[in-house]
CHARMM internal coordinates of N, CA and C (Angstrom, degrees):
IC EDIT
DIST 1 N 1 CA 1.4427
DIST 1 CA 1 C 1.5325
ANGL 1 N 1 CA 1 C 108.83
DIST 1 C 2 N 1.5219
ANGL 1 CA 1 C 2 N 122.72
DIHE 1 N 1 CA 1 C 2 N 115.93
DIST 2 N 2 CA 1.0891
ANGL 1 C 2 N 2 CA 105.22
DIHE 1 CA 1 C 2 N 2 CA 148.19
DIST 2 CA 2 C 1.5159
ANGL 2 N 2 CA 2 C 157.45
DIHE 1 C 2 N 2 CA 2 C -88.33
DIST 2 C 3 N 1.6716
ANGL 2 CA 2 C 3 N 113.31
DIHE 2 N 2 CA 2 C 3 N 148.40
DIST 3 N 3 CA 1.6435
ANGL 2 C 3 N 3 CA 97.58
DIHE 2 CA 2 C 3 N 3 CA -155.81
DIST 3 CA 3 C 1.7926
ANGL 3 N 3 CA 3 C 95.58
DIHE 2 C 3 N 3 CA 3 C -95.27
DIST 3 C 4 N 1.2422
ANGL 3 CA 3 C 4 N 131.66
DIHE 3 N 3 CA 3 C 4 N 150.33
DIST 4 N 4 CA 1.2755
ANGL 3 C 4 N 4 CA 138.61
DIHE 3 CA 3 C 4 N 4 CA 159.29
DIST 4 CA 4 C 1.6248
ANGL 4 N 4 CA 4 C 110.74
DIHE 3 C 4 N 4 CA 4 C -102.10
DIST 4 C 5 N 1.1429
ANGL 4 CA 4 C 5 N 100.42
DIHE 4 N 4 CA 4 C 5 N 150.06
DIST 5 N 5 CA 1.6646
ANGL 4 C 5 N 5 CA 125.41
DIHE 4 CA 4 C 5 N 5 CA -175.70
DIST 5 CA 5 C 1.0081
ANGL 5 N 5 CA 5 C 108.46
DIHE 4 C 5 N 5 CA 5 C -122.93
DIST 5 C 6 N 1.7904
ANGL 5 CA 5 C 6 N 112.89
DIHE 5 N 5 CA 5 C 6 N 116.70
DIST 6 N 6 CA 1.8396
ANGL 5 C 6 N 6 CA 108.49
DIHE 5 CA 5 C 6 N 6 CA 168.67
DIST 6 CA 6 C 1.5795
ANGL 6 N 6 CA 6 C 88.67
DIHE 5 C 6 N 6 CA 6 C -114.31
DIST 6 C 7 N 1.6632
ANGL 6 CA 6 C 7 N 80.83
DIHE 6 N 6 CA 6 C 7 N 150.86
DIST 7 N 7 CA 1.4924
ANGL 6 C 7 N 7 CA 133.39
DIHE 6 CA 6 C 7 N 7 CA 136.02
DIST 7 CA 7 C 1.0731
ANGL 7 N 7 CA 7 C 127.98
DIHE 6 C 7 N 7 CA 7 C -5.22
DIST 7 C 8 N 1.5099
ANGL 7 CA 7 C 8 N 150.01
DIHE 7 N 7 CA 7 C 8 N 110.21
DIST 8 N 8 CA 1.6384
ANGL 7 C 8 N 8 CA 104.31
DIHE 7 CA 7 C 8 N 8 CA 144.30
DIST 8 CA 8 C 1.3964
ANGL 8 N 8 CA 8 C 103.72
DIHE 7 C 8 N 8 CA 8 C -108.73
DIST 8 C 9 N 1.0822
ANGL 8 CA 8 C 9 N 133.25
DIHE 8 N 8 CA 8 C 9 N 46.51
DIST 9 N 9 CA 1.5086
ANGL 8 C 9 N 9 CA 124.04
DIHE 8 CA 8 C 9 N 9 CA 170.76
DIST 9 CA 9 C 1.8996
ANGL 9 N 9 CA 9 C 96.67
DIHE 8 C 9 N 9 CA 9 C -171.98
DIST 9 C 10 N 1.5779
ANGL 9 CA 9 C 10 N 105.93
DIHE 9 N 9 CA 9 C 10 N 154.06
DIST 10 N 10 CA 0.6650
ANGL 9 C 10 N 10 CA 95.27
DIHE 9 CA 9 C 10 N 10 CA 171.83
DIST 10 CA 10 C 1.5631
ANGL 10 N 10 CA 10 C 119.75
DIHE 9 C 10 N 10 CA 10 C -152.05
DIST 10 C 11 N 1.6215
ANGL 10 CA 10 C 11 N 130.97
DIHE 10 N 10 CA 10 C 11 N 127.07
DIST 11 N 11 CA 1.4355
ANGL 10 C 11 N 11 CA 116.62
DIHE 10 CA 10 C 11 N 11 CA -152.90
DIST 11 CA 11 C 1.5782
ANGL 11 N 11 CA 11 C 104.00
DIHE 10 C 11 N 11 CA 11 C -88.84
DIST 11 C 12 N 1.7062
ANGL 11 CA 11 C 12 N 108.19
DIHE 11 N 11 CA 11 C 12 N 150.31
DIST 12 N 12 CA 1.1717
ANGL 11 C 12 N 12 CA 119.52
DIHE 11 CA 11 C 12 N 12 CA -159.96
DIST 12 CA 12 C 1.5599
ANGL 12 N 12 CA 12 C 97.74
DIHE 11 C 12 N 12 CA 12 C -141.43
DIST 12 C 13 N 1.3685
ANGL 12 CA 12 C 13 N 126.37
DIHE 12 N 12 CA 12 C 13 N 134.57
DIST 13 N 13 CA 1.4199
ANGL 12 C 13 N 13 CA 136.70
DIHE 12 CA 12 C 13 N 13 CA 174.24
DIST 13 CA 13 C 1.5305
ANGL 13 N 13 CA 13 C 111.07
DIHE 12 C 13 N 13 CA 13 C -113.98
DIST 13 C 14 N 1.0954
ANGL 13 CA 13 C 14 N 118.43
DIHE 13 N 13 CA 13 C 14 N 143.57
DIST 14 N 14 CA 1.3415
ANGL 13 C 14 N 14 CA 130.16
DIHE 13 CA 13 C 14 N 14 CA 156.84
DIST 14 CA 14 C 1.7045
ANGL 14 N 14 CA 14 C 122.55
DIHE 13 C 14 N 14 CA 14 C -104.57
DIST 14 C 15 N 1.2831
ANGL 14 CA 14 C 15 N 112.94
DIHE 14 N 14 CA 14 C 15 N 113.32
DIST 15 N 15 CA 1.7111
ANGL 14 C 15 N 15 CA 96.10
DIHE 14 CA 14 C 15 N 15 CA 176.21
DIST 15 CA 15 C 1.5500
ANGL 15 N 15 CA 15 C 102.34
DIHE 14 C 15 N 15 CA 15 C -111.78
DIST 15 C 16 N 1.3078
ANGL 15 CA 15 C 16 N 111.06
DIHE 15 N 15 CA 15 C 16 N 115.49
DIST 16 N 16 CA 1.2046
ANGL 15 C 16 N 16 CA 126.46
DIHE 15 CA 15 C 16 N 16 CA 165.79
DIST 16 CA 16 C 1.6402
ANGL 16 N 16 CA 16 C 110.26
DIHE 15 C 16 N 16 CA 16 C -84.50
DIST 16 C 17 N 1.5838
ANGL 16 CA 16 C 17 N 111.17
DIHE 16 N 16 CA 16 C 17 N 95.34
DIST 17 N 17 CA 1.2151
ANGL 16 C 17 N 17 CA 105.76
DIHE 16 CA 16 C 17 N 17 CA -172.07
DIST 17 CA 17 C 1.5238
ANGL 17 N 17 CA 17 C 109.81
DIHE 16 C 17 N 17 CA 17 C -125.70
DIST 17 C 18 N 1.6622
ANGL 17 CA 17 C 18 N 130.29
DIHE 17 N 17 CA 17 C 18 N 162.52
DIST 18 N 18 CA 1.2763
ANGL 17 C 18 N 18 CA 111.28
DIHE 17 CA 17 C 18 N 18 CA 145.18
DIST 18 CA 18 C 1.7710
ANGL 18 N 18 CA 18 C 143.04
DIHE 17 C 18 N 18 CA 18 C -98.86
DIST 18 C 19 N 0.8226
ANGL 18 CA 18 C 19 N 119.81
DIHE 18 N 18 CA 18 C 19 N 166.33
DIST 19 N 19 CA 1.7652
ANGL 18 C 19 N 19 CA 115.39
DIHE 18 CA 18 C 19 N 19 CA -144.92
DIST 19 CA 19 C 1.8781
ANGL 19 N 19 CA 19 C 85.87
DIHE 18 C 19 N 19 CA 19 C -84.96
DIST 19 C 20 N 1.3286
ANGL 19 CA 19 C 20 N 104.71
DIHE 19 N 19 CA 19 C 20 N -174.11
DIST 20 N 20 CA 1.2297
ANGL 19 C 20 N 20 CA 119.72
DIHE 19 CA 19 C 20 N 20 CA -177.33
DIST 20 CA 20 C 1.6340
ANGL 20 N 20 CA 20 C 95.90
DIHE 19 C 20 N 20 CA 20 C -98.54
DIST 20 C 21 N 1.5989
ANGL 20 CA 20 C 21 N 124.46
DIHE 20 N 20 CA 20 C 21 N 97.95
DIST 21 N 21 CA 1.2832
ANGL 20 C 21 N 21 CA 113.43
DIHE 20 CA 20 C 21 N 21 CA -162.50
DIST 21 CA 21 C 1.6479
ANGL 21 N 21 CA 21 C 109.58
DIHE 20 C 21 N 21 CA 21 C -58.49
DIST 21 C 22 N 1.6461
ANGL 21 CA 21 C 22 N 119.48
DIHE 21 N 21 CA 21 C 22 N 136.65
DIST 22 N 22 CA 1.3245
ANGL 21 C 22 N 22 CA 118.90
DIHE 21 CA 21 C 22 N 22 CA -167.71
DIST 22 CA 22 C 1.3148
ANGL 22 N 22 CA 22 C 156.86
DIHE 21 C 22 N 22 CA 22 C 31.43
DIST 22 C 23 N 1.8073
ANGL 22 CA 22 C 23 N 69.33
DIHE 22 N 22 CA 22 C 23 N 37.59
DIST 23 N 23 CA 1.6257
ANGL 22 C 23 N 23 CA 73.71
DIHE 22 CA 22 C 23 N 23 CA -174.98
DIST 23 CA 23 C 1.8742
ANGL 23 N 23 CA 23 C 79.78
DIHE 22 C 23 N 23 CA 23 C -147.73
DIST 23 C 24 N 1.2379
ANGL 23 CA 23 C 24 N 106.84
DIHE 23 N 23 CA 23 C 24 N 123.26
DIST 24 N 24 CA 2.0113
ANGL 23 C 24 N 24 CA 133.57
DIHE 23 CA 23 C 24 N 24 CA -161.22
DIST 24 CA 24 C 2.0859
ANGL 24 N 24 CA 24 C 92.29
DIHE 23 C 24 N 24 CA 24 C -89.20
DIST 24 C 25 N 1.4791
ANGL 24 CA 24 C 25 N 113.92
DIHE 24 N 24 CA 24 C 25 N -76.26
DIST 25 N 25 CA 1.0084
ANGL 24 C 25 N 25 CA 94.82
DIHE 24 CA 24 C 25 N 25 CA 167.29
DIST 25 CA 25 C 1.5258
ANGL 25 N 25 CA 25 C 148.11
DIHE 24 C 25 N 25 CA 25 C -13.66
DIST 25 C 26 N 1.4302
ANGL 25 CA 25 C 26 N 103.68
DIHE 25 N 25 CA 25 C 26 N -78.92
DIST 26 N 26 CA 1.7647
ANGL 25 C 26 N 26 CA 128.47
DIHE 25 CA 25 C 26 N 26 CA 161.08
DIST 26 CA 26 C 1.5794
ANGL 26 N 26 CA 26 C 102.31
DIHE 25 C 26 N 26 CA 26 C -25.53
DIST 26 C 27 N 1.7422
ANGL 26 CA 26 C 27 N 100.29
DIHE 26 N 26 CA 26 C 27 N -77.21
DIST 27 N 27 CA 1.4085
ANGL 26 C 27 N 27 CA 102.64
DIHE 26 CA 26 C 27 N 27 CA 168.87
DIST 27 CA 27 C 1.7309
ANGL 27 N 27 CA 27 C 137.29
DIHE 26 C 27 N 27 CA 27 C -31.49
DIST 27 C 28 N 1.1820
ANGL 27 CA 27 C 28 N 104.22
DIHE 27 N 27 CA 27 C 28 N -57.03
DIST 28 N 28 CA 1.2717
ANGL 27 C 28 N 28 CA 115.87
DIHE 27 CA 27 C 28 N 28 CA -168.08
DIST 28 CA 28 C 2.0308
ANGL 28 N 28 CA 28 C 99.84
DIHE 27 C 28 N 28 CA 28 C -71.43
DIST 28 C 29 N 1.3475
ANGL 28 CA 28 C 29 N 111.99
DIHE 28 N 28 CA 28 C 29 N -25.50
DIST 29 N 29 CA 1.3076
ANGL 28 C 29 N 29 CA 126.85
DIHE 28 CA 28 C 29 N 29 CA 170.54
DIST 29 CA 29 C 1.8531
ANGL 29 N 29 CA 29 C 101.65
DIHE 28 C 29 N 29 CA 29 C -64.28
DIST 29 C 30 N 1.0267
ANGL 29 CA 29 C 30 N 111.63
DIHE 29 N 29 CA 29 C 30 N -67.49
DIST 30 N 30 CA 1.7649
ANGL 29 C 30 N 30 CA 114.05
DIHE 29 CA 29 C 30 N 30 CA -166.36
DIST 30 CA 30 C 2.0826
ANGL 30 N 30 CA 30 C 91.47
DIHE 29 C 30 N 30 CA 30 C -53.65
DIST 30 C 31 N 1.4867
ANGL 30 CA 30 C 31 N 104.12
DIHE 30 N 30 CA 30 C 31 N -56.81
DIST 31 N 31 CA 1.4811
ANGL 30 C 31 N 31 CA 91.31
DIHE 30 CA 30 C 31 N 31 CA -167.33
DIST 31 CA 31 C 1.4796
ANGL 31 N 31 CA 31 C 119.81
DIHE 30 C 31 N 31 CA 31 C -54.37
DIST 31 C 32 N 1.3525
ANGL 31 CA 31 C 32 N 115.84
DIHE 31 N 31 CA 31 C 32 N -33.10
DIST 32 N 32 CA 1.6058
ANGL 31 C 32 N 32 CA 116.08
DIHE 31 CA 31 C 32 N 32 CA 159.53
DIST 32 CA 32 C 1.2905
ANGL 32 N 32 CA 32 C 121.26
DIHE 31 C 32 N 32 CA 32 C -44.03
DIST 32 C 33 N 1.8562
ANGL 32 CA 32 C 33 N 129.61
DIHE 32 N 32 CA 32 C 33 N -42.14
DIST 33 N 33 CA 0.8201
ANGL 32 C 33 N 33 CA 124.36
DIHE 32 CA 32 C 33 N 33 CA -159.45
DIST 33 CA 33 C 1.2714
ANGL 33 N 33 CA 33 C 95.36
DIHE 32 C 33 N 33 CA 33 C -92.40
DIST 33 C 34 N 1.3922
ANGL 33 CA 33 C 34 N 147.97
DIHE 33 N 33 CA 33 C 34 N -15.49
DIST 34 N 34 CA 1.0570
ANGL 33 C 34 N 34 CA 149.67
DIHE 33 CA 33 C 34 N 34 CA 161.66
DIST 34 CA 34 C 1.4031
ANGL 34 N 34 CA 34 C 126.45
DIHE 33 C 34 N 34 CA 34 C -74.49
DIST 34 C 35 N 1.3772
ANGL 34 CA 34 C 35 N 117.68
DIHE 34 N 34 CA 34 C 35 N -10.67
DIST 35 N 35 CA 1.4331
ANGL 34 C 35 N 35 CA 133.89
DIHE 34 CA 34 C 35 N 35 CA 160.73
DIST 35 CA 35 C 1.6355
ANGL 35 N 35 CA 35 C 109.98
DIHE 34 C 35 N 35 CA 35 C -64.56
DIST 35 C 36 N 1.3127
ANGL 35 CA 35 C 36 N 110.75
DIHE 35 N 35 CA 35 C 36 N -48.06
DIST 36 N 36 CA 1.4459
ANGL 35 C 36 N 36 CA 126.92
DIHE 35 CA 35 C 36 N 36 CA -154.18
DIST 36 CA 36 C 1.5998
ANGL 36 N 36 CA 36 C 90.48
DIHE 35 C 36 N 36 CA 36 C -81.69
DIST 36 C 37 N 0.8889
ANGL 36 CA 36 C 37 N 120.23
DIHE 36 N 36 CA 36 C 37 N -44.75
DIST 37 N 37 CA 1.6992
ANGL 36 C 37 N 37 CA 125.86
DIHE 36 CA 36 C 37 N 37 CA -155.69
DIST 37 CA 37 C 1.7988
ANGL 37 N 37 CA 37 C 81.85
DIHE 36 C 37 N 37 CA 37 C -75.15
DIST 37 C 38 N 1.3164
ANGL 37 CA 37 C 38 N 132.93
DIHE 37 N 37 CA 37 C 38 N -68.12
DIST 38 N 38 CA 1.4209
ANGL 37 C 38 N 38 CA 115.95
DIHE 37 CA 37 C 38 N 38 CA -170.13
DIST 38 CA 38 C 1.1268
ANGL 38 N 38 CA 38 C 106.26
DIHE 37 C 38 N 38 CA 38 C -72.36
DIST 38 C 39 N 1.5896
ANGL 38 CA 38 C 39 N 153.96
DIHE 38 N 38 CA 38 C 39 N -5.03
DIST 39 N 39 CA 1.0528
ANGL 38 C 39 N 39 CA 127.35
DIHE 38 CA 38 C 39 N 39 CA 149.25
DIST 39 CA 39 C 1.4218
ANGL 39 N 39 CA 39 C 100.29
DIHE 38 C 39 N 39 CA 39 C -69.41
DIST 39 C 40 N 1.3680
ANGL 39 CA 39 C 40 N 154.15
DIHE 39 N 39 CA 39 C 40 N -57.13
DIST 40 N 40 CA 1.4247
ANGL 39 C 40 N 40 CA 127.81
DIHE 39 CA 39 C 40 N 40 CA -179.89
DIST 40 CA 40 C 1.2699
ANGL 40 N 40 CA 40 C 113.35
DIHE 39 C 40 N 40 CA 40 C -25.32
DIST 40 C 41 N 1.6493
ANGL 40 CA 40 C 41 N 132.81
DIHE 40 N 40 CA 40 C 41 N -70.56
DIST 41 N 41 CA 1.4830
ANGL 40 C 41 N 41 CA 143.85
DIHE 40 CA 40 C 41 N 41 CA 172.72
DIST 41 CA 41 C 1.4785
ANGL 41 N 41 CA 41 C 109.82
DIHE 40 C 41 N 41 CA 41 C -33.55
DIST 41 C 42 N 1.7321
ANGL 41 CA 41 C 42 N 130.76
DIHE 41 N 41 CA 41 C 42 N -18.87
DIST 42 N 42 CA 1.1107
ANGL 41 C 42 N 42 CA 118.98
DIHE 41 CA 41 C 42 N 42 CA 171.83
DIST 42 CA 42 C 1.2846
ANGL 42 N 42 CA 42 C 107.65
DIHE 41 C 42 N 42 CA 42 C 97.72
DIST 42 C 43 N 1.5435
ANGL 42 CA 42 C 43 N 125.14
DIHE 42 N 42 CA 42 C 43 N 13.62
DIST 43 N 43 CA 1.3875
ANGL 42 C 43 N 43 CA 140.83
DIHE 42 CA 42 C 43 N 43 CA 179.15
DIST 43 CA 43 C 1.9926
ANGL 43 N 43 CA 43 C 109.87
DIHE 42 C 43 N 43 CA 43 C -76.35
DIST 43 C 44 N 1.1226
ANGL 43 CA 43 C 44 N 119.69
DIHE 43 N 43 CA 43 C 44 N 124.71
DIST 44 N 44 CA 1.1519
ANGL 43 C 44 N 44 CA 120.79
DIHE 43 CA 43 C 44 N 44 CA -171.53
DIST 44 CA 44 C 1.5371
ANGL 44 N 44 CA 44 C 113.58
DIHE 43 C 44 N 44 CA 44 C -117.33
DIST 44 C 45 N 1.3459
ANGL 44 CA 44 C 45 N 107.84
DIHE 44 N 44 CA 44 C 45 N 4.05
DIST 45 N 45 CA 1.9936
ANGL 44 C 45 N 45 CA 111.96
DIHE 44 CA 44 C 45 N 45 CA 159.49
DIST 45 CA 45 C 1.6094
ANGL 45 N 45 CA 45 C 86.25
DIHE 44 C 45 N 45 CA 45 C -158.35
DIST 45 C 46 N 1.3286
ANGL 45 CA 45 C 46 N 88.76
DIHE 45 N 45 CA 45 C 46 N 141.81
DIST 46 N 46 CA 1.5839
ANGL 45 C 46 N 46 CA 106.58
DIHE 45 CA 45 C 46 N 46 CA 179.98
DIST 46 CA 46 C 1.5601
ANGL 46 N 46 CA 46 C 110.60
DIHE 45 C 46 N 46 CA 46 C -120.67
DIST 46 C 47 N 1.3058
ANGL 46 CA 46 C 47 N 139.47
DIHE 46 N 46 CA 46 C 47 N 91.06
DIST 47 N 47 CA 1.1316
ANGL 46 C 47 N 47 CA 134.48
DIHE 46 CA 46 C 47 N 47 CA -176.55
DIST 47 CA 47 C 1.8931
ANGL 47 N 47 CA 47 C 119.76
DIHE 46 C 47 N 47 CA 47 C -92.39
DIST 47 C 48 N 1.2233
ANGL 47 CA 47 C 48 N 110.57
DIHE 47 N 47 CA 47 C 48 N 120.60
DIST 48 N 48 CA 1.5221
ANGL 47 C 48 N 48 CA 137.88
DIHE 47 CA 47 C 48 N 48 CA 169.00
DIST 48 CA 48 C 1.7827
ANGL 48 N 48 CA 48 C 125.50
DIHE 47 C 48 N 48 CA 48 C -63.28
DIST 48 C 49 N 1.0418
ANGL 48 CA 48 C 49 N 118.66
DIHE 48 N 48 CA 48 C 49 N 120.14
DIST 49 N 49 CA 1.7464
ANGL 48 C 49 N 49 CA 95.54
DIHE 48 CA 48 C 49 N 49 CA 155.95
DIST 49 CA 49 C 0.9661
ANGL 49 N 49 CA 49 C 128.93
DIHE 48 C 49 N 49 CA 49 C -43.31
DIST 49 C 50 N 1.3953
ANGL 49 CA 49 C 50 N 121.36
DIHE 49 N 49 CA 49 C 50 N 157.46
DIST 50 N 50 CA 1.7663
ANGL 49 C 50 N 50 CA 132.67
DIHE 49 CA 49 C 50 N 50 CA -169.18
DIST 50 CA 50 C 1.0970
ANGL 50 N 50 CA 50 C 97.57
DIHE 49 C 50 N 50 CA 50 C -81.65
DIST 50 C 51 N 1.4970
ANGL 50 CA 50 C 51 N 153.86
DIHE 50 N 50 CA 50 C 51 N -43.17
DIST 51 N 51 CA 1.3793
ANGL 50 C 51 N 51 CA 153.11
DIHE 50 CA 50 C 51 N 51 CA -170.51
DIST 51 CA 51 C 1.5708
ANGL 51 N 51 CA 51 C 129.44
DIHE 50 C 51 N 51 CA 51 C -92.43
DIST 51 C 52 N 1.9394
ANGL 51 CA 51 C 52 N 92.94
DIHE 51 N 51 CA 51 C 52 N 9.60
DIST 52 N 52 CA 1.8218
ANGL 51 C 52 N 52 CA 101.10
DIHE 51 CA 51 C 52 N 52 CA -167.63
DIST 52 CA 52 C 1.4291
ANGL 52 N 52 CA 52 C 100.08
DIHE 51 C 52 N 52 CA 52 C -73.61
DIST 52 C 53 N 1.1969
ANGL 52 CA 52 C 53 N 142.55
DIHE 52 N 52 CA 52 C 53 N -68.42
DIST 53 N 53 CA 1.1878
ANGL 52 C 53 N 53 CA 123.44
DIHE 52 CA 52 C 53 N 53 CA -177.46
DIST 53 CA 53 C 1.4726
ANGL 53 N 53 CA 53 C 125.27
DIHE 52 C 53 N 53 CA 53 C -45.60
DIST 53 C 54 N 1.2441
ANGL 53 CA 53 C 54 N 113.91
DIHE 53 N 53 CA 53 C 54 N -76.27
DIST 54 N 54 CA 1.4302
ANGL 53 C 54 N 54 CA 99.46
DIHE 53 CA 53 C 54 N 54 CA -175.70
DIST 54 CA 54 C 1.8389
ANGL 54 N 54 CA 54 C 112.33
DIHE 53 C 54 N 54 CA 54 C -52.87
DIST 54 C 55 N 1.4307
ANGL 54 CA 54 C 55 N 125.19
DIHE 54 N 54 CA 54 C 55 N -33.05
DIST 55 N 55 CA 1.5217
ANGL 54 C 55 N 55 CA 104.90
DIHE 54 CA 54 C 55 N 55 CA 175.29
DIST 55 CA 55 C 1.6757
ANGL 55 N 55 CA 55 C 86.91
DIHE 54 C 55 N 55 CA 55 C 108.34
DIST 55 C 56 N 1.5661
ANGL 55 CA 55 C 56 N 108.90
DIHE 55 N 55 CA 55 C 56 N 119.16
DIST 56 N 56 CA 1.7564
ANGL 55 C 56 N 56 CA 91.46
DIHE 55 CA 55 C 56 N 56 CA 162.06
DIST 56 CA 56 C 1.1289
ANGL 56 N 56 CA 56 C 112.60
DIHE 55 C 56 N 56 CA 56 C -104.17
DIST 56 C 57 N 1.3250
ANGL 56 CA 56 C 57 N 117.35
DIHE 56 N 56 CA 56 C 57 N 147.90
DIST 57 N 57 CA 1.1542
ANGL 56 C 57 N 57 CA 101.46
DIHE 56 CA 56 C 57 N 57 CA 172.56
DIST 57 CA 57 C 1.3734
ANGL 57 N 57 CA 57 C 134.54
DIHE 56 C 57 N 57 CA 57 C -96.59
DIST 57 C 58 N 1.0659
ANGL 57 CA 57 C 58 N 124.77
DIHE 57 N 57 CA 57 C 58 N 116.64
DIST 58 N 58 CA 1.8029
ANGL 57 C 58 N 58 CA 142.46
DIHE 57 CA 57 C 58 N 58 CA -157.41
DIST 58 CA 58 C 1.4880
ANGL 58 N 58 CA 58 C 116.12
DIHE 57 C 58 N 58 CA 58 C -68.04
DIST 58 C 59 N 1.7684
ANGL 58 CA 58 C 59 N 94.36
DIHE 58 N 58 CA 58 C 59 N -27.80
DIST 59 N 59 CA 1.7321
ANGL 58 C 59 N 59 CA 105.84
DIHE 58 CA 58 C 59 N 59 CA -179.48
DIST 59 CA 59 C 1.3684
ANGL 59 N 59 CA 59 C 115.20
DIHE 58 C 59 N 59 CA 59 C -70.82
DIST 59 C 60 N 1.6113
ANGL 59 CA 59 C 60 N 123.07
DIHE 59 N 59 CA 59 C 60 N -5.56
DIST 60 N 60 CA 1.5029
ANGL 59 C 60 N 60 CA 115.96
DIHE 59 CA 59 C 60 N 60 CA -136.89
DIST 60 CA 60 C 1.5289
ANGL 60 N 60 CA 60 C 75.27
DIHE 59 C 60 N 60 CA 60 C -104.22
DIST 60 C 61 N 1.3207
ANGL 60 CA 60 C 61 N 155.15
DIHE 60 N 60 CA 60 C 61 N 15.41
DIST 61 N 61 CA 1.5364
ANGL 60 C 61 N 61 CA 154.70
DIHE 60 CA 60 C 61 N 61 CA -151.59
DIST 61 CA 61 C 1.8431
ANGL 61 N 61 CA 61 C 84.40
DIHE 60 C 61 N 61 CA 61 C -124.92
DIST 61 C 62 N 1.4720
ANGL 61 CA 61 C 62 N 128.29
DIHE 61 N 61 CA 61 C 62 N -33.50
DIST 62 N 62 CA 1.0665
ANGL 61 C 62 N 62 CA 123.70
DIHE 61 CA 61 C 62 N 62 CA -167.47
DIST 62 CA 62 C 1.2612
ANGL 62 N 62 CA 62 C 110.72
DIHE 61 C 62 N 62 CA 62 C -96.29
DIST 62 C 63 N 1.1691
ANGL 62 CA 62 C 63 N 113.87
DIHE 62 N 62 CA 62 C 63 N 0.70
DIST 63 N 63 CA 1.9349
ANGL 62 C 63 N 63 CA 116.59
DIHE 62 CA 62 C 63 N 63 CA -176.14
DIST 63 CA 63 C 1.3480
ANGL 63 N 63 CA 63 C 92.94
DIHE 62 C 63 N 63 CA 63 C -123.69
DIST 63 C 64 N 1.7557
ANGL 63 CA 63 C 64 N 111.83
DIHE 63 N 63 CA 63 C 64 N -179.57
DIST 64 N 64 CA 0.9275
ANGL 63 C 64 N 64 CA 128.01
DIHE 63 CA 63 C 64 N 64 CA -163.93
DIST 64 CA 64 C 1.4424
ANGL 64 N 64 CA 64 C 120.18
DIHE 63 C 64 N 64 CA 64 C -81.33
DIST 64 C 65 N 1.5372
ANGL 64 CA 64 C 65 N 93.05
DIHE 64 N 64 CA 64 C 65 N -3.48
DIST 65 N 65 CA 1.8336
ANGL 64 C 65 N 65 CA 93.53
DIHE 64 CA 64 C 65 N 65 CA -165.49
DIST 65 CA 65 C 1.5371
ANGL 65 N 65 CA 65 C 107.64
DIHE 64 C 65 N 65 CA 65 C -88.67
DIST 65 C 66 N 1.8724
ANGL 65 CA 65 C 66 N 113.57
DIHE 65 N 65 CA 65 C 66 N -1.74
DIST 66 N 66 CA 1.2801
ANGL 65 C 66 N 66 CA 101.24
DIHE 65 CA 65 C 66 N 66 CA 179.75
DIST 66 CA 66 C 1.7541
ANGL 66 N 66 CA 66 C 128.51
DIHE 65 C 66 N 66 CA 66 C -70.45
END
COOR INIT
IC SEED 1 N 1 CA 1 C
IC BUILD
């Protein structure tokens, strides 16, 4: 039989970071290292911006294509 164990709390991080502009690798490297560091802190979901990997781009509001 297995037994399950809850919780009553549960720690949550936010990293508000910026990406390695255009370059996905680099990126996907820093967000690892930022995974690892709040699991050190004892963080048990680590949530990202929606646009960190790909990078948004901020310029596209200043050209015509916005």
């Amino acid at each position: 039989m297995k037994t399950t164990t809850h919780k009553d709390s549960l720690t949550i991080g936010m990293a508000q970071i910026a990406p390695v502009w255009l370059n996905r690798e680099d990126t996907f490297a820093k967000v690892a290292e930022y995974i690892s560091a709040a699991n050190d802190d004892g963080c048990e979901l680590v949530a990202f911006g929606e646009a960190l990997v790909p990078g948004y781009p901020f310029w596209i509001e200043g050209t015509n294509g916005a």
